[in-house]
C-alpha positions in Angstrom: 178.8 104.6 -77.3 178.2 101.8 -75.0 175.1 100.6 -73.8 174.4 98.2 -71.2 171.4 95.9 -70.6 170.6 94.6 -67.7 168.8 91.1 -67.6 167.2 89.9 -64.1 166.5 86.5 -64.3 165.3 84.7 -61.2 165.8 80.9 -61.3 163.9 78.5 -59.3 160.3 78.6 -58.3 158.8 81.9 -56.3 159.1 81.1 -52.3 155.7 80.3 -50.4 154.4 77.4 -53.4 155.2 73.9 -51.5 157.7 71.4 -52.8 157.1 68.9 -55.3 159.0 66.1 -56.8 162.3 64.7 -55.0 162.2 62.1 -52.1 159.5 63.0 -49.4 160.8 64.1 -46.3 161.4 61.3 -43.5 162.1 58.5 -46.7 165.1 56.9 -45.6 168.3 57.5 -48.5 167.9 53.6 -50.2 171.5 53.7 -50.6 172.0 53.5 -46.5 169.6 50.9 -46.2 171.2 48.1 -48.3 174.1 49.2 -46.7 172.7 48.6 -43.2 170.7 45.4 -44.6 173.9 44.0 -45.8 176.3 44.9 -42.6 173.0 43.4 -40.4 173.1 39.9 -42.4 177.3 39.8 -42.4 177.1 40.5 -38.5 174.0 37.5 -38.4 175.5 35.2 -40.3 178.8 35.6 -38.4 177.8 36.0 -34.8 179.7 32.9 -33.9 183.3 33.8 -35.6 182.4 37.5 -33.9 182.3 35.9 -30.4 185.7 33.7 -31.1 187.2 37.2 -32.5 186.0 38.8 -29.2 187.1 36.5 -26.7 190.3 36.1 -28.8 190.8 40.0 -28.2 190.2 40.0 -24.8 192.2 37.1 -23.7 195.4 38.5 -26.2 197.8 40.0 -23.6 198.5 43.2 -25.0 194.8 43.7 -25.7 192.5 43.0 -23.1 188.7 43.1 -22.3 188.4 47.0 -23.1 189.9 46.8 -26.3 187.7 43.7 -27.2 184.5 45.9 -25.6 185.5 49.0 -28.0 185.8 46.4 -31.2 181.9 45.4 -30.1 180.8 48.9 -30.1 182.4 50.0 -33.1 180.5 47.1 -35.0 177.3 47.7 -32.6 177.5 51.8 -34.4 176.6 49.8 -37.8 174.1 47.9 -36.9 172.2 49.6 -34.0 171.1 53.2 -34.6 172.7 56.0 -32.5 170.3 57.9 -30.2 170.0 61.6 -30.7 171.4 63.7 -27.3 168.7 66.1 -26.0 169.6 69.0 -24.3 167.0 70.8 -22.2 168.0 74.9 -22.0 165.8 76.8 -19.9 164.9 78.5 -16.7 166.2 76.1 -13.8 163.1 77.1 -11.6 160.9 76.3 -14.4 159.2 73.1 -14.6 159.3 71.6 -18.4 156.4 72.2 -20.3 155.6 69.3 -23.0 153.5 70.2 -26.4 151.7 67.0 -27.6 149.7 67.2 -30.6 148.7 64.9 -33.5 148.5 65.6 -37.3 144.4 64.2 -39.0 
């Protein structure tokens, strides 16, 4: 004869009790940020080689000013943070309504 058990065994702590340990929210990953740091001093330190490279590009025949341009922005995407796109959804007749309020 066989008998089974049955063992429920929830893992993890019971929803509603707020977090605690781990890397608060908003605290940027460290790993990115020496990451960034170093890129940022490699561009600094060689901004005059960058502008030879540059003009280099966009004199070079076969290459041009656009490619030159899209060289700039790829190394600009490194150093200089992205903006987040918005996108407004909504009744067109409606006006926007803004929600401004601060935390004590």
């Amino acid at each position: 004869m066989e008998s089974k058990v049955e063992i429920s065994r929830k893992i993890g702590k019971p929803k509603g009790l707020p977090k605690t340990g781990g890397r608060q929210a908003g605290t940027p990953n460290k790993a990115t940020g020496v990451a960034r740091e170093a890129f940022a001093n490699f561009v600094d330190n060689n901004a005059d080689k960058l502008q030879i490279w540059l003009d280099d590009i966009a004199t070079n025949e076969k290459l041009g000013p656009k490619v030159a341009f899209d060289c700039l922005m790829q190394v600009a995407e490194f150093h200089v943070p992205k903006l987040a796109r918005t996108e407004h959804i909504g009744d067109v007749d409606k006006p926007i309504r803004y929600v401004v309020s601060w935390k004590k």
